[in-house]
N, CA, C and O atoms as a Tinker XYZ file with bonds, in Angstrom:
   344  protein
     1  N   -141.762000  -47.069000  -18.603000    73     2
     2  CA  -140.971000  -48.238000  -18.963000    64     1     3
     3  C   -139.571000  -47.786000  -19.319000    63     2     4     5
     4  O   -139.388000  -46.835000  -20.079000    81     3
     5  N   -138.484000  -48.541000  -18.711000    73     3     6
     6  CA  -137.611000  -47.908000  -19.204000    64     5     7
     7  C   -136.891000  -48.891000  -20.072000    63     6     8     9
     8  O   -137.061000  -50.061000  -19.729000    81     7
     9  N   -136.026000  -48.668000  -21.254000    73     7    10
    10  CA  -135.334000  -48.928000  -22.406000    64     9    11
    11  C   -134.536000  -49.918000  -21.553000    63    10    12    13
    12  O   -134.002000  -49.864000  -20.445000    81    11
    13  N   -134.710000  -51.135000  -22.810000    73    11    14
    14  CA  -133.388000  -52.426000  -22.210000    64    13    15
    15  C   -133.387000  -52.941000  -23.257000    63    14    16    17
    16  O   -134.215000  -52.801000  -24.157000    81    15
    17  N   -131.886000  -53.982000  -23.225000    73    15    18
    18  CA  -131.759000  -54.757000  -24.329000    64    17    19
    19  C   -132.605000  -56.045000  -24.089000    63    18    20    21
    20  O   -132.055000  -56.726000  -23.223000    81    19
    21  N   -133.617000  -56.546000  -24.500000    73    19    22
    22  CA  -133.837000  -57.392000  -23.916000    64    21    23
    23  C   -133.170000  -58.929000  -23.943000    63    22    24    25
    24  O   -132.255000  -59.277000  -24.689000    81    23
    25  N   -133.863000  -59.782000  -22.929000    73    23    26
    26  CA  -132.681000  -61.012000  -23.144000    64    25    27
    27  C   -133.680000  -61.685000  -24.270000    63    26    28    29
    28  O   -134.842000  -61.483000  -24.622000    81    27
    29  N   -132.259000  -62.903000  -24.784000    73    27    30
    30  CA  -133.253000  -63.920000  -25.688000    64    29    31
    31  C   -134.460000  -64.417000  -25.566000    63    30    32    33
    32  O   -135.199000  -64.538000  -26.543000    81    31
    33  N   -134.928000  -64.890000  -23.923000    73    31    34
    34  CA  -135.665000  -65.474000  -23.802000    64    33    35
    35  C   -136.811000  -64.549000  -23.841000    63    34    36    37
    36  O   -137.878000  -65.146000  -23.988000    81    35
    37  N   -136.934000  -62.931000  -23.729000    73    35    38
    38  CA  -137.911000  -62.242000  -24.253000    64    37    39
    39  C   -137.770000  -61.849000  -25.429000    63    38    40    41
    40  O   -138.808000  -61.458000  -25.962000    81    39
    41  N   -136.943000  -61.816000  -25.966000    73    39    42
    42  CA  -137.079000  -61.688000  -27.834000    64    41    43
    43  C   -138.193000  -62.584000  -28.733000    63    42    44    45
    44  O   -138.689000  -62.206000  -29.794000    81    43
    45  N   -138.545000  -64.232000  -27.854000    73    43    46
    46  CA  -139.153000  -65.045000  -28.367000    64    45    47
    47  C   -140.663000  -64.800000  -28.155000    63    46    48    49
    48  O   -141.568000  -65.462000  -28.662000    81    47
    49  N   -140.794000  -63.697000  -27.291000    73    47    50
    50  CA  -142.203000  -63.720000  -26.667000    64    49    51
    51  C   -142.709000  -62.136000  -27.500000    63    50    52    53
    52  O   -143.824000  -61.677000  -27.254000    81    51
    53  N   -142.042000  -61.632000  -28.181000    73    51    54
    54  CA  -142.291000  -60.060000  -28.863000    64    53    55
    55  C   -143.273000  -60.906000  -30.446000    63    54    56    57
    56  O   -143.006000  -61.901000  -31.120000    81    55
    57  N   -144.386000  -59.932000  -30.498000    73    55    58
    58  CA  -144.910000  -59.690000  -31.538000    64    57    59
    59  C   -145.243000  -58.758000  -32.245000    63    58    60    61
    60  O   -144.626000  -57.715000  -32.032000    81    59
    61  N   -146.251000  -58.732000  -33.277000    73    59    62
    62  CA  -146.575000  -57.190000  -33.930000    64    61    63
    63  C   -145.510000  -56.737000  -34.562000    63    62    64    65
    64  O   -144.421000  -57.132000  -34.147000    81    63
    65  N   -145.543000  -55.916000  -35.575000    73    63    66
    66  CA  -144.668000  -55.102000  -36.533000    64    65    67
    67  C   -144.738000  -55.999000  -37.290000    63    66    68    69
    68  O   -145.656000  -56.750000  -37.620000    81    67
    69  N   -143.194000  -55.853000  -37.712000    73    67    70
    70  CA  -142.761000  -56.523000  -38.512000    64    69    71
    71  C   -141.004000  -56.684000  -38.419000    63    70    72    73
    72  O   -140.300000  -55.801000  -37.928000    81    71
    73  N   -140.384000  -58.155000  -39.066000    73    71    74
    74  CA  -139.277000  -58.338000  -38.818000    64    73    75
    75  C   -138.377000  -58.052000  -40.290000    63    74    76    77
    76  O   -138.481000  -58.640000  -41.367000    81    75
    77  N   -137.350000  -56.784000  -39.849000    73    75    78
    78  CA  -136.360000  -56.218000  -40.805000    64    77    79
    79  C   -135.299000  -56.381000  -40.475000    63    78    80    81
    80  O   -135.065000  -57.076000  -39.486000    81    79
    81  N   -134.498000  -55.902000  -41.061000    73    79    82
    82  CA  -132.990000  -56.317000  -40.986000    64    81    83
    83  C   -132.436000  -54.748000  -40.694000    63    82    84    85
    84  O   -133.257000  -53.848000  -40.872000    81    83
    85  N   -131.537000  -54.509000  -40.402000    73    83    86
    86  CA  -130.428000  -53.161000  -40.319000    64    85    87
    87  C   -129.901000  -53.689000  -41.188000    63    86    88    89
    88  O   -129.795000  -54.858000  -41.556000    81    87
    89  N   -129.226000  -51.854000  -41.845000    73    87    90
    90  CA  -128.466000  -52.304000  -43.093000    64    89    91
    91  C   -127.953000  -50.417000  -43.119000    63    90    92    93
    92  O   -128.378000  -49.417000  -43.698000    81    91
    93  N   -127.116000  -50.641000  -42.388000    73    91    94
    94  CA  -126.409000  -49.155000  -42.523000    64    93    95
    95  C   -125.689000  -48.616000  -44.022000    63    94    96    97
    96  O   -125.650000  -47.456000  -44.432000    81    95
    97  N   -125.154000  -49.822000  -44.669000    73    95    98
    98  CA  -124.513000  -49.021000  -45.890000    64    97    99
    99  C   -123.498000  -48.984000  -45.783000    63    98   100   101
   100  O   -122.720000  -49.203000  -46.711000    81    99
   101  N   -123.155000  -48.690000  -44.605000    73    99   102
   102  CA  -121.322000  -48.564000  -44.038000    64   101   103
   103  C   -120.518000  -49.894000  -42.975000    63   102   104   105
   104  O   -121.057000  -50.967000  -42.705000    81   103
   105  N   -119.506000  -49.571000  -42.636000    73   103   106
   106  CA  -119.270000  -50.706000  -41.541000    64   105   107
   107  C   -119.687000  -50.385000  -40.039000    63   106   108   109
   108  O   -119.701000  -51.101000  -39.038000    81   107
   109  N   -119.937000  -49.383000  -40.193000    73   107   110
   110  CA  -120.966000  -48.688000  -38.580000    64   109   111
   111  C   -122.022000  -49.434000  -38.474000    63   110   112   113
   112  O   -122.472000  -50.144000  -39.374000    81   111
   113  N   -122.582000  -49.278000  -37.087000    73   111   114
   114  CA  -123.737000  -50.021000  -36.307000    64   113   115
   115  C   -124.746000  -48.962000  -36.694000    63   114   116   117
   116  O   -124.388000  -47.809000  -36.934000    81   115
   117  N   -125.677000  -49.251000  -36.738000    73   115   118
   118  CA  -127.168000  -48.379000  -36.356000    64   117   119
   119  C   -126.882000  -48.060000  -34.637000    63   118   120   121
   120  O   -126.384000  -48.669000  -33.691000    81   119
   121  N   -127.576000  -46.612000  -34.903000    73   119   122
   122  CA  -127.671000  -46.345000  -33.341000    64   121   123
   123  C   -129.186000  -46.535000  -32.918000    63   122   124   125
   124  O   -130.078000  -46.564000  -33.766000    81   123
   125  N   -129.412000  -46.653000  -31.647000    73   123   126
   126  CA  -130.912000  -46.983000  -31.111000    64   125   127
   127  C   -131.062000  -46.053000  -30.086000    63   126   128   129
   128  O   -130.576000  -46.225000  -28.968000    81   127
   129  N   -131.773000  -44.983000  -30.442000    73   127   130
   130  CA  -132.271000  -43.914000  -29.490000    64   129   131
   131  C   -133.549000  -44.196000  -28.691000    63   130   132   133
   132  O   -134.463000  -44.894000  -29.130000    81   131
   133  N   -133.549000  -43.639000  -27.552000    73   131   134
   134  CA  -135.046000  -43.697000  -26.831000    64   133   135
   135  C   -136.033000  -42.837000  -27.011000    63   134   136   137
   136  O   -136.966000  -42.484000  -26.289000    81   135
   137  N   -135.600000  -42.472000  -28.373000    73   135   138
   138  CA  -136.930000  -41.094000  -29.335000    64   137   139
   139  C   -136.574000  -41.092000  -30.048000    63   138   140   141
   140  O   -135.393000  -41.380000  -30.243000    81   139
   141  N   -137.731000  -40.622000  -31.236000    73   139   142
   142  CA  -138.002000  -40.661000  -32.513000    64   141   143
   143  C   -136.764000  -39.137000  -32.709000    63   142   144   145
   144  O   -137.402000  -38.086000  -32.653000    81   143
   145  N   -135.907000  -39.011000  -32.821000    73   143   146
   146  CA  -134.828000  -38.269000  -33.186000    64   145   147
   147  C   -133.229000  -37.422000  -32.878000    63   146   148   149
   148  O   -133.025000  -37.171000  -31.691000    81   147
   149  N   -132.429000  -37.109000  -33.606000    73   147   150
   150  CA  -131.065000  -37.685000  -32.486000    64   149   151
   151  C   -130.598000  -36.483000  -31.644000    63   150   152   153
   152  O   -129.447000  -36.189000  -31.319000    81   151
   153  N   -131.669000  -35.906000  -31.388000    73   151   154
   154  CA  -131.556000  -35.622000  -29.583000    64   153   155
   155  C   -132.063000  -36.424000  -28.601000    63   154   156   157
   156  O   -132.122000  -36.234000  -27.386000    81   155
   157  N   -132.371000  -37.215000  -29.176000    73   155   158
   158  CA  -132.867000  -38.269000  -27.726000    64   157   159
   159  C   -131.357000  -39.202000  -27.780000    63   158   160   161
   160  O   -130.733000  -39.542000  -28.786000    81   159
   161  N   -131.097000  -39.416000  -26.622000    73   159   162
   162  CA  -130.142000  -40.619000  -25.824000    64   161   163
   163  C   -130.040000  -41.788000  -26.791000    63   162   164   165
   164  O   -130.900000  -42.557000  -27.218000    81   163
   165  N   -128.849000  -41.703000  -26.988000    73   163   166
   166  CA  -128.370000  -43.018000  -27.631000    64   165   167
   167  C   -128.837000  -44.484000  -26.527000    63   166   168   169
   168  O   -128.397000  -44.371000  -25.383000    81   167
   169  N   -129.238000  -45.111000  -26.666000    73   167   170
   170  CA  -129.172000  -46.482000  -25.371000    64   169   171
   171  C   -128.665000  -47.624000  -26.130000    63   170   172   173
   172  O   -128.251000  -48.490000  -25.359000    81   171
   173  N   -128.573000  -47.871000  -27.096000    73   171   174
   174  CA  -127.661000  -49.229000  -28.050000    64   173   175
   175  C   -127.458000  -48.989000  -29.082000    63   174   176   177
   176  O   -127.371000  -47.788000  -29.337000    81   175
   177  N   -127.251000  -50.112000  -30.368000    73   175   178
   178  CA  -126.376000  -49.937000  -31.200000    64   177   179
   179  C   -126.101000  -51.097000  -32.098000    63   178   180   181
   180  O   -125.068000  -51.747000  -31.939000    81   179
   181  N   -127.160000  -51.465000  -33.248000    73   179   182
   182  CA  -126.997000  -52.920000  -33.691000    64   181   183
   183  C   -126.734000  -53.025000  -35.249000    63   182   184   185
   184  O   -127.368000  -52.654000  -36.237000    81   183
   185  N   -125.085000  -53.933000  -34.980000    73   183   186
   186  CA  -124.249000  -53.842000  -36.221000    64   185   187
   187  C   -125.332000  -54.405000  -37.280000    63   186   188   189
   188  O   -126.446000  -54.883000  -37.068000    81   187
   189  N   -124.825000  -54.249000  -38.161000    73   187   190
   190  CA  -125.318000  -54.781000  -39.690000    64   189   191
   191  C   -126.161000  -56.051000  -39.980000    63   190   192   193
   192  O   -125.853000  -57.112000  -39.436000    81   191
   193  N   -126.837000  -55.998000  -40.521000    73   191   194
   194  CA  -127.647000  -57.545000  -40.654000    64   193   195
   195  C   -128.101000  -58.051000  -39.049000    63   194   196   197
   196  O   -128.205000  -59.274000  -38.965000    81   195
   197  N   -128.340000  -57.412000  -37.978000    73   195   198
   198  CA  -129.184000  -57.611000  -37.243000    64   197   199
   199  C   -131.067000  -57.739000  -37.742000    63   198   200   201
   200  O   -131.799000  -56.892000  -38.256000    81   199
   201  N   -131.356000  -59.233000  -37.290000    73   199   202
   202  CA  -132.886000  -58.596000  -37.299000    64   201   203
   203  C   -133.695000  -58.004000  -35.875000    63   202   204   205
   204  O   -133.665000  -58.339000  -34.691000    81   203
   205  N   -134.425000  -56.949000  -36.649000    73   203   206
   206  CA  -135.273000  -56.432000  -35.394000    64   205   207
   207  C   -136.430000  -56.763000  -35.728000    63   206   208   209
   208  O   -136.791000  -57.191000  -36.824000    81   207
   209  N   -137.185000  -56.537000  -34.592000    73   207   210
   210  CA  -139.004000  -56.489000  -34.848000    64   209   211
   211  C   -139.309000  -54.829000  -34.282000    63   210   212   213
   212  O   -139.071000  -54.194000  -33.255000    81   211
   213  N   -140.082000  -54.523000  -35.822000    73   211   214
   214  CA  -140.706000  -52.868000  -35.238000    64   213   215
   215  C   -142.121000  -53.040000  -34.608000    63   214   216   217
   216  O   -142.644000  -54.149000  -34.497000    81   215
   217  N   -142.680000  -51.945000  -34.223000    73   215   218
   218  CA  -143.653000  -52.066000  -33.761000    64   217   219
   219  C   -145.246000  -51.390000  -34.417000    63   218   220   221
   220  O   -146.384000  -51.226000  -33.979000    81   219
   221  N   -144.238000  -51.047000  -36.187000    73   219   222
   222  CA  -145.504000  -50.200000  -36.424000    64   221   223
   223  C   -145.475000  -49.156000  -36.470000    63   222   224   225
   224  O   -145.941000  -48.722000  -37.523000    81   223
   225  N   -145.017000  -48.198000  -35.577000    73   223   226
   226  CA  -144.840000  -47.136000  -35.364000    64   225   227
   227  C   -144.073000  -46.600000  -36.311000    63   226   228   229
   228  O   -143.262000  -47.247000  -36.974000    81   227
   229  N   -144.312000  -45.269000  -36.434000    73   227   230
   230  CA  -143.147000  -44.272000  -37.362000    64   229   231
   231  C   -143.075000  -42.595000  -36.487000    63   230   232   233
   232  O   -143.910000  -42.189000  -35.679000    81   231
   233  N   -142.425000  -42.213000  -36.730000    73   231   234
   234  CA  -142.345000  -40.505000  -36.607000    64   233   235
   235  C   -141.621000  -39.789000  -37.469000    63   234   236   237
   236  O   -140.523000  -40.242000  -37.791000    81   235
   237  N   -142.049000  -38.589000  -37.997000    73   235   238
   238  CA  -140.908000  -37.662000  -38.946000    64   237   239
   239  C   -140.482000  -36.784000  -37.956000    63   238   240   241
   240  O   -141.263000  -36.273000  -37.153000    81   239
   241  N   -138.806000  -36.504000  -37.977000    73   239   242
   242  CA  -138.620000  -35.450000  -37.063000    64   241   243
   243  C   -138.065000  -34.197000  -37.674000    63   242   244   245
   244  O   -136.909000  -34.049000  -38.071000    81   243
   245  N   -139.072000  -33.281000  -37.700000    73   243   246
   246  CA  -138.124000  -32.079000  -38.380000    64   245   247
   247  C   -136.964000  -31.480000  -37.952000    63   246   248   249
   248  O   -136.151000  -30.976000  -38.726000    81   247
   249  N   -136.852000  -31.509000  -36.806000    73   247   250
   250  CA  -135.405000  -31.133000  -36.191000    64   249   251
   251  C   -134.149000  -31.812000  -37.055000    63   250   252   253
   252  O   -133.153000  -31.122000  -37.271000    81   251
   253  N   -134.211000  -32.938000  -37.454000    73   251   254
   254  CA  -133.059000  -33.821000  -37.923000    64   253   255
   255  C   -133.648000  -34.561000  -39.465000    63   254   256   257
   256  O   -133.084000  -35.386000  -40.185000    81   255
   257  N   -135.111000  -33.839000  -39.626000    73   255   258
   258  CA  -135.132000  -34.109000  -41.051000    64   257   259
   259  C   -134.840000  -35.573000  -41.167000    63   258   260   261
   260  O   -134.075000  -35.826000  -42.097000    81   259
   261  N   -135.269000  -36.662000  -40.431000    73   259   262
   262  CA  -135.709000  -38.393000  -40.749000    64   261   263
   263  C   -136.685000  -38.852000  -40.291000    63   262   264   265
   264  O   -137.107000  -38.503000  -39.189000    81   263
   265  N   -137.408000  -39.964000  -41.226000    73   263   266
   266  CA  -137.999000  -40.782000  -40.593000    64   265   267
   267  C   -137.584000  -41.642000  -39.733000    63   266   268   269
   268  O   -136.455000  -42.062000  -39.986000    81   267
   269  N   -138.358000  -42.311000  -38.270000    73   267   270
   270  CA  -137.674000  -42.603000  -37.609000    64   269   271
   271  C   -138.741000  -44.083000  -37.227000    63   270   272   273
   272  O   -139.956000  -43.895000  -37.298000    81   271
   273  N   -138.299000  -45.313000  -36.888000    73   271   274
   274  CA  -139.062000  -46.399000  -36.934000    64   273   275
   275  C   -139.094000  -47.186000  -35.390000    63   274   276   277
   276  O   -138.162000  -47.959000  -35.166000    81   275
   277  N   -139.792000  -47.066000  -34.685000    73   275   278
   278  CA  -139.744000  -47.634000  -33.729000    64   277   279
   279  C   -139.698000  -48.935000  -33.478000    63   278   280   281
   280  O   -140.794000  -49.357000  -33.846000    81   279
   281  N   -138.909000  -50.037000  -32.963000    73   279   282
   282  CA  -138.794000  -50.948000  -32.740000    64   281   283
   283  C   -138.736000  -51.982000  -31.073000    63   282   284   285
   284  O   -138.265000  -51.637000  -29.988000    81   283
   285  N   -139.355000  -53.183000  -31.434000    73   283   286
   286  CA  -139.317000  -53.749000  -29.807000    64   285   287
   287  C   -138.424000  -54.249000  -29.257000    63   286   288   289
   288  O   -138.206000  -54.101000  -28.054000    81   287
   289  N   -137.467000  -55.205000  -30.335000    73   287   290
   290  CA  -136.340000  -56.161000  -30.345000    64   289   291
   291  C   -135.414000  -56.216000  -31.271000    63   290   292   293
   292  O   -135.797000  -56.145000  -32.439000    81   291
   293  N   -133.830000  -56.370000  -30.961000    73   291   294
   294  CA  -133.820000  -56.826000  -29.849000    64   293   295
   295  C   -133.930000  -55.650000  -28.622000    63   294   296   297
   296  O   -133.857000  -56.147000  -27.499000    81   295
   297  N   -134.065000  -54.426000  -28.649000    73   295   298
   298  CA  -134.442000  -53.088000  -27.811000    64   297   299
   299  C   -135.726000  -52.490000  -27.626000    63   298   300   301
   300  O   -136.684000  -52.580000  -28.394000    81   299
   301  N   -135.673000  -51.934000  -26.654000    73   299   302
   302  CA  -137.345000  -51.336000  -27.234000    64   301   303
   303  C   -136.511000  -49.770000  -27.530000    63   302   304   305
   304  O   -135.729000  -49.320000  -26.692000    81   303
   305  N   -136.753000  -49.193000  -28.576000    73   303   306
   306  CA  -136.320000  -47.700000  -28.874000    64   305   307
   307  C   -137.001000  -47.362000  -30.241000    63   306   308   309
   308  O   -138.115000  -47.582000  -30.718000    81   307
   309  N   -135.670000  -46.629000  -30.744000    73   307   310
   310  CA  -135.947000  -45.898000  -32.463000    64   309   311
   311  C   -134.513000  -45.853000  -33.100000    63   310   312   313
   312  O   -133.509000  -45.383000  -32.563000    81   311
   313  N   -134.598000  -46.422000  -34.329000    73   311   314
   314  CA  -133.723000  -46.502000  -35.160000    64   313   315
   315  C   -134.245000  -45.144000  -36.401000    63   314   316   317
   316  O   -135.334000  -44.590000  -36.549000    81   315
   317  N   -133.196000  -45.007000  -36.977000    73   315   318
   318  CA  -133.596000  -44.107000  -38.272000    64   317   319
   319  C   -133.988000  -45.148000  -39.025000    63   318   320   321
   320  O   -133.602000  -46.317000  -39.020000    81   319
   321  N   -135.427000  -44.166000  -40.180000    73   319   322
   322  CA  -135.860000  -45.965000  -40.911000    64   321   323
   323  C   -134.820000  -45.927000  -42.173000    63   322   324   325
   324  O   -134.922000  -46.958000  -42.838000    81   323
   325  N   -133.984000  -45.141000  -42.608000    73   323   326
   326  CA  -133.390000  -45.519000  -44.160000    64   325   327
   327  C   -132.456000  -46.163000  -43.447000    63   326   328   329
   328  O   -131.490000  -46.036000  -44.199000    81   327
   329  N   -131.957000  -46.942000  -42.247000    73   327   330
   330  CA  -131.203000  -47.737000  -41.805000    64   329   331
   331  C   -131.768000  -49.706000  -41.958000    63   330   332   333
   332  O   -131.058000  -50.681000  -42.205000    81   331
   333  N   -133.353000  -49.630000  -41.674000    73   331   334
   334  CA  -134.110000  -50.480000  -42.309000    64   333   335
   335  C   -134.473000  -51.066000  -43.182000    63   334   336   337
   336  O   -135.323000  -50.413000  -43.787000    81   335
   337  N   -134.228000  -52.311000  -43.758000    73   335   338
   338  CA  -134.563000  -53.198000  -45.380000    64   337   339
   339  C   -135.225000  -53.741000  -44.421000    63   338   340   341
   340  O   -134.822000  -54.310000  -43.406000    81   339
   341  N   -137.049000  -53.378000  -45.085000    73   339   342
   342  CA  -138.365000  -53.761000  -45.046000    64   341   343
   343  C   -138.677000  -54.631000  -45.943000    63   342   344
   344  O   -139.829000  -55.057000  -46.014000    81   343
């Protein structure tokens, strides 16, 4: 499967996880990698107070030392989770 933003009209059809907000802390976007850590490919990027839906998923990556939270929408990827208000 490969990584997309998806459109609205599939945002409405995503379930499971749970729905959080981004909340970087700063005026920067969250980045959205296509792996649980930041050697994987950036593919998007969602400013502040976006809500997403995760999927549940988690990974720790020791390479970069974060937890990392996988999400469906509005992307399917991985955000860092201390970027997440659960």
């Amino acid at each position: 499967m490969s990584e997309k933003k998806l459109l609205n009209s599939d945002e409405l059809n995503v379930s499971g996880g749970a729905n959080v907000q981004v909340n970087t802390h700063t005026p920067q976007d969250a980045v959205v990698r296509s792996g649980p850590g930041i050697s994987y490919p950036q593919i998007g990027s969602l400013p502040n107070y976006t809500w997403v839906n995760t999927t549940g998923n988690t990974s720790y990556n020791s390479e970069d030392g974060r937890y990392w939270t996988q999400i469906n929408a509005p992307y399917f990827g991985w955000v860092a989770s201390t970027l997440l208000n659960g």
